[in-house]
N, C-alpha and C positions, 0 to 999 in steps of 0.2 A: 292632504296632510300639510302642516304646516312647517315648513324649514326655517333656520334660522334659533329653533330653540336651545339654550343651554341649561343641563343642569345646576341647580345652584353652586351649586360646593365646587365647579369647576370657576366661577368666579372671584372666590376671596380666598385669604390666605387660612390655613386650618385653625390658626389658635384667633382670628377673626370672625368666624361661621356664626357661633352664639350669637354675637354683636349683632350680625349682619341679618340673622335671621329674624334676631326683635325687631330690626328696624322696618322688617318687610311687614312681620305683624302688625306694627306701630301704622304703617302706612296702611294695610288692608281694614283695619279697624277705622280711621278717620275717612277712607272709602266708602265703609256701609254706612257712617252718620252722615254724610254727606248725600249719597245717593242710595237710599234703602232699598229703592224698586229695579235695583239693578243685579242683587244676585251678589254671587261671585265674580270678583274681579280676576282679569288677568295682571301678569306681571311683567314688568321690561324695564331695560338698563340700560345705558349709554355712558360709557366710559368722558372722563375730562382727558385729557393729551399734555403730555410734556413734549416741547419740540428740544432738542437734542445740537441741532446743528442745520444750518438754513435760516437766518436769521433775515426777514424779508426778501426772500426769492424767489417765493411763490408765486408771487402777483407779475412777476417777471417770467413765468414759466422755468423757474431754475429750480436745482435738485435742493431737496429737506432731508434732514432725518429727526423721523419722532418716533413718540412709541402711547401709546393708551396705557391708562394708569389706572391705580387702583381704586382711586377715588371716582363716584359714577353721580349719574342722576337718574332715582329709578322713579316706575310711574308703575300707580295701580289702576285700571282702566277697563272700558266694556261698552260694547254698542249701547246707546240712547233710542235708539229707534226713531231717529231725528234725523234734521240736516244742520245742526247746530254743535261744534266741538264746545267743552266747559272744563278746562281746566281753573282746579284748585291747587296752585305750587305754595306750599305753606310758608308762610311768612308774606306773601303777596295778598292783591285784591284779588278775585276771580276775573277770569279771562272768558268771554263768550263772544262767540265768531261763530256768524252763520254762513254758511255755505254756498247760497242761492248764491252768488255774487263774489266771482274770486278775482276781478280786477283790485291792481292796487289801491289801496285809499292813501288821500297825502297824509289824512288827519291821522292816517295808524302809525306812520314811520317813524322809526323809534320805540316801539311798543312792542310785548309778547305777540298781540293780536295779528300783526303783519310778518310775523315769522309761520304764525299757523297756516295764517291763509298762504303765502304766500308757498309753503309745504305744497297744501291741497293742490293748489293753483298745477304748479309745477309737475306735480304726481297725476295729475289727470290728463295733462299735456302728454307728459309719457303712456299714457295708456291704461294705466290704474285706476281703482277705482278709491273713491274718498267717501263717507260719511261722518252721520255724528255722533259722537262718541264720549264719554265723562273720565278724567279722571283727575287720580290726583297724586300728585308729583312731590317728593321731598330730595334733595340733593346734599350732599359734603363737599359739590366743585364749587368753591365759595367762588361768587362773582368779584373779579376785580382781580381772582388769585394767578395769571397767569395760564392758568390749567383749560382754557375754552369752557368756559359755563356754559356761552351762549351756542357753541359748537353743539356741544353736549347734549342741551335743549334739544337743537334742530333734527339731532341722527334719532335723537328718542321719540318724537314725535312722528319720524317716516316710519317708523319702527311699525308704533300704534296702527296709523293708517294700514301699513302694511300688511301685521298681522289676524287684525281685528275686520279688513275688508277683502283683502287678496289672498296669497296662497302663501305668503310671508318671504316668499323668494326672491325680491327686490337685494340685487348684489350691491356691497358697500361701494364700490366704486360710485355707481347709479345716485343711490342717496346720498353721497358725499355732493356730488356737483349739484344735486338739488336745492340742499341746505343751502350751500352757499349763492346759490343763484335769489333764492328765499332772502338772502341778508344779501345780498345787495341793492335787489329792485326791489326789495317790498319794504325792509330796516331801514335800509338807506348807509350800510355800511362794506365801503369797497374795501372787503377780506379777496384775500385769495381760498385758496384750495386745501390747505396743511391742514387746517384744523379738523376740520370736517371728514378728511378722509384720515385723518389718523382715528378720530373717534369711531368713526361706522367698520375700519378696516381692523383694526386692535394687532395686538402685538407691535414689537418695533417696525418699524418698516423706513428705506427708503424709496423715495418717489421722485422721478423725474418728471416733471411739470412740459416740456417740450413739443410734445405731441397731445392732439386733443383726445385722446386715450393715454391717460397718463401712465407711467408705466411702476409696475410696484414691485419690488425687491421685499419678501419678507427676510427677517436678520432672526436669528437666533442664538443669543449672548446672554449667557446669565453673570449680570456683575454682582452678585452676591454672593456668587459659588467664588468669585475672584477676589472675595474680601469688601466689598464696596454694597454701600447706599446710595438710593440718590435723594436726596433732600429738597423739598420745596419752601424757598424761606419768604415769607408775607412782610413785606414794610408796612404795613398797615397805611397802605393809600393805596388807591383807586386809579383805575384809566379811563373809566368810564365817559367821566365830561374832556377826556382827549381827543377825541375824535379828531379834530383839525389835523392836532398834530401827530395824528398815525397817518391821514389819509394823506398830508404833505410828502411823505417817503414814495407811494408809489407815484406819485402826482409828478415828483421831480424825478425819479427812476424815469418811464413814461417820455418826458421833454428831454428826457437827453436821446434816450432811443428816437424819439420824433427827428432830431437835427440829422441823423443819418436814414432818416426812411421808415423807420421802424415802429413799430407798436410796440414792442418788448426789449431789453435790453438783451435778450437771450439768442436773437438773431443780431447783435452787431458785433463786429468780430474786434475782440481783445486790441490788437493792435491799432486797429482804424482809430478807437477810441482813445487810446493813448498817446497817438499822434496828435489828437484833436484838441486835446486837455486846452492848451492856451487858449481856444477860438469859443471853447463851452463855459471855461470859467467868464471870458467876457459876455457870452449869451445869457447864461443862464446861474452864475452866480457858483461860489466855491463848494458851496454843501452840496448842490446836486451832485457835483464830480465828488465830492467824497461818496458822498451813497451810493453813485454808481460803483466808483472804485471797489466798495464792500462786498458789492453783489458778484462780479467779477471774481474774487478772491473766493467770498465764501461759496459760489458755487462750485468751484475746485476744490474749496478744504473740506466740502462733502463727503466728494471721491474716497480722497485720503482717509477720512475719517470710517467710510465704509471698508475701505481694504485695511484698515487699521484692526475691523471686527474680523472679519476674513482670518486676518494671520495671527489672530491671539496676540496683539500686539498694543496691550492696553496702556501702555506709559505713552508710546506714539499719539492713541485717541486722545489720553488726559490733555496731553500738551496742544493736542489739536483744537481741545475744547475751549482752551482758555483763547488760544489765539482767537479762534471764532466769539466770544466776548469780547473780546479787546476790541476789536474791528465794528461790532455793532457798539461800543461805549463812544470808540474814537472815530472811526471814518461814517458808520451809518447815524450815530448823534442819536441815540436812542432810549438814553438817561437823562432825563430832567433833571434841571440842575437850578431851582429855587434860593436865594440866599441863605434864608433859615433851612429849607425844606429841601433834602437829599437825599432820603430815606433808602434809594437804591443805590447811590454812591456806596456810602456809609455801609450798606450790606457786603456790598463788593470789596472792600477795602479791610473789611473785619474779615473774610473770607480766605481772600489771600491771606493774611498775615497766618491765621489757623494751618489751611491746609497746603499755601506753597511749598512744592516740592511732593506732595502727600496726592495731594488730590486734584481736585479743575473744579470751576468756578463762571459763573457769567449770567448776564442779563438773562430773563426767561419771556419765552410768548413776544408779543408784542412789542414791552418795554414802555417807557416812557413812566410807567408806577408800577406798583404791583408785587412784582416777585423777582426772585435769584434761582437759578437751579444748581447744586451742588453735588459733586461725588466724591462721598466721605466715608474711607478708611471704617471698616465696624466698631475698631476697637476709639475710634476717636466722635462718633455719632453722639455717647452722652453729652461730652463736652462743647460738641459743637450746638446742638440743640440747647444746651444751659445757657451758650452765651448769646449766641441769636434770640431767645425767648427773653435774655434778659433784656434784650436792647433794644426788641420792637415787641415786647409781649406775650404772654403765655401763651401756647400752640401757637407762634410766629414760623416754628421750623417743626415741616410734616415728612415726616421719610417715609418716601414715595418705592414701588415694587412696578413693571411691569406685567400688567394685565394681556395674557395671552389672547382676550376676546374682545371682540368690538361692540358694536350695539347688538342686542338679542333681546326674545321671550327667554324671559327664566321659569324654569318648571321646577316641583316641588316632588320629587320620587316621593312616591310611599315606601 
């Protein structure tokens, strides 16, 4: 029997089901023109992630909090009776990876193709089995939006493997570190851990990064029953060709930890480091110590912000939130800041002015383009969406609900 399956209707919100149903049709239909000799397809989903608090800690081994969102990326799919995977993610070329050979290639990095392989790769290491498989994939985690597209990709893809060759019981934790082990050595992109495991684990959760068994807290907070949204607002720019400068943050997090011993900033102890300040700023320059300094803070404003869920103590978490923005705008440096081109400035700045004193505000994901996350008052959501829409575009600002489930088969009761 295969575990891991959810019914549909436990994944979307009720007056969403219709919507969400055509869209499975929509996908099962351009399945059989695609691949006619394959039958019925199956179904699977992988949530995108809004991280919450933990704003580059990860890659340090420090505490996050996220939660999987409603927005997913589903795939309809079915053994090939091959050794060749063939996704068709619409709007893309087709992707074909065959199997026989799952060392990296350099010529893939960068590419769908070296996340697949790179899946297989890693799933066989662990003991699983891989084959080949067809399908085809349509998403609403827009890329660029903040939300892990490419997280998303990666947990859905273990999924497939998983339940199309094994017994579907591969636990999120397992495929979390997969993925990302997949986007580092095979993409060529040094992520940490958050994304990936928020996606394959669902629900909010926090996560201590510490130990190499990470350790996960699921949270159970409904901000909706408490009056609040959250809102995901798109500047309509990209991170994509940033790479540099995201992988610059764990690069100088990294070199300060190295001047005391260290691999992680998560084993040098608070003080040593602040004693040191004078001796790192002339090593290694003043931004490394701010970034350090962020990661320091924000892995404590974690705590806080989890005992903040704890005691029903939502004004505490609001103000927790911003501060934790403030700290990735000002000490981690994690908004681009272009003379013409400040797209998330500008987000943030309209933000505040709306919801200070109402609500919280702050860089989302990664940073650097991309997106803002907000939590906005219900009775103030139209208005904020009117003006965010007006200032970066129609659907700019998507109000986002917490997804109780992570990646899964979805089944279709009769």
């Amino acid at each position: 029997m295969v575990t891991n399956q959810v019914d549909f209707s436990a994944l979307y919100a009720q007056d969403d089901l219709e919507g969400q149903r055509m869209r499975y049709e929509r996908l099962a239909a351009r399945f059989g023109e695609l691949f006619q000799d394959l039958g019925t397809p199956r179904f699977f989903s992988a949530p995108g992630r809004t991280e919450i608090s933990g704003n580059h800690t990860d890659h340090q081994l420090g505490r996050v909090l996220a939660a999987s969102v409603n927005l997913d990326t589903i795939a309809a799919a079915q053994q090939n009776g091959g050794n060749v995977v063939r996704v068709y993610s619409e709007g893309f070329a087709p992707v074909i990876v065959p199997l026989e050979n799952l060392s990296p290639r350099k010529e893939e990095m960068g590419t769908t193709a070296s996340i697949i392989r790179g899946c297989a790769a890693y799933l066989k290491e662990a003991g699983y089995r891989v084959g080949g498989f067809d399908a085809a994939i349509t998403s609403n985690v827009l890329i660029g939006s903040g939300l892990s597209s490419s997280a998303a990709f990666e947990i859905l893809i273990n999924r497939i493997f998983d339940c199309l060759f094994n017994a579907g019981d591969i636990d999120a934790p397992l495929s979390a570190r997969i993925a990302q082990k997949a986007e580092n050595n095979y993409f060529g992109k040094p992520s940490g851990l958050m994304d990936q495991m928020a996606c394959a684990v669902g629900g909010m959760v926090a996560i201590d990064f510490k130990k190499p068994e990470a350790e996960i807290e699921m949270l159970s907070y409904d901000f909706s029953a408490k009056g609040f949204a959250l809102a995901n607002v798109g500047t309509d720019s990209s991170h994509d060709d940033l790479t540099d400068a995201y992988a610059a943050i764990p690069e100088e997090m990294h070199a300060v930890a190295h001047c005391f011993g260290e691999e992680k900033l998560r084993f040098v102890p608070f003080d040593a480091f602040y004693q040191a300040i004078p001796s790192l700023r002339a090593k290694l320059g003043d931004r490394a110590v701010l970034r350090a300094l962020h990661f320091f803070d924000e892995n404590e404003r974690v705590l806080r912000q989890v005992q903040a869920l704890r005691d029903d103590d939502l004004q505490s978490f609001l103000r927790l939130t911003i501060a934790s923005g403030e700290s990735s705008w000002k000490l981690l440096q994690n908004v681009v800041a272009f003379p013409k081109s400040q797209p998330l400035a500008l987000a943030l700045a309209l933000s505040q002015r709306m919801l200070e004193g109402r609500g919280a505000w702050r860089v989302h994901g990664g940073g650097f383009a991309g997106t803002i996350l907000g939590f906005v008052p219900h009775e103030m959501m139209a208005e904020y969406k009117k003006e965010m829409d007006a200032v970066f575009g129609d659907g700019a600002c998507r109000p986002l609900y917490i997804r109780p489930v992570g990646s899964c088969e979805v089944v279709f009761p009769e």
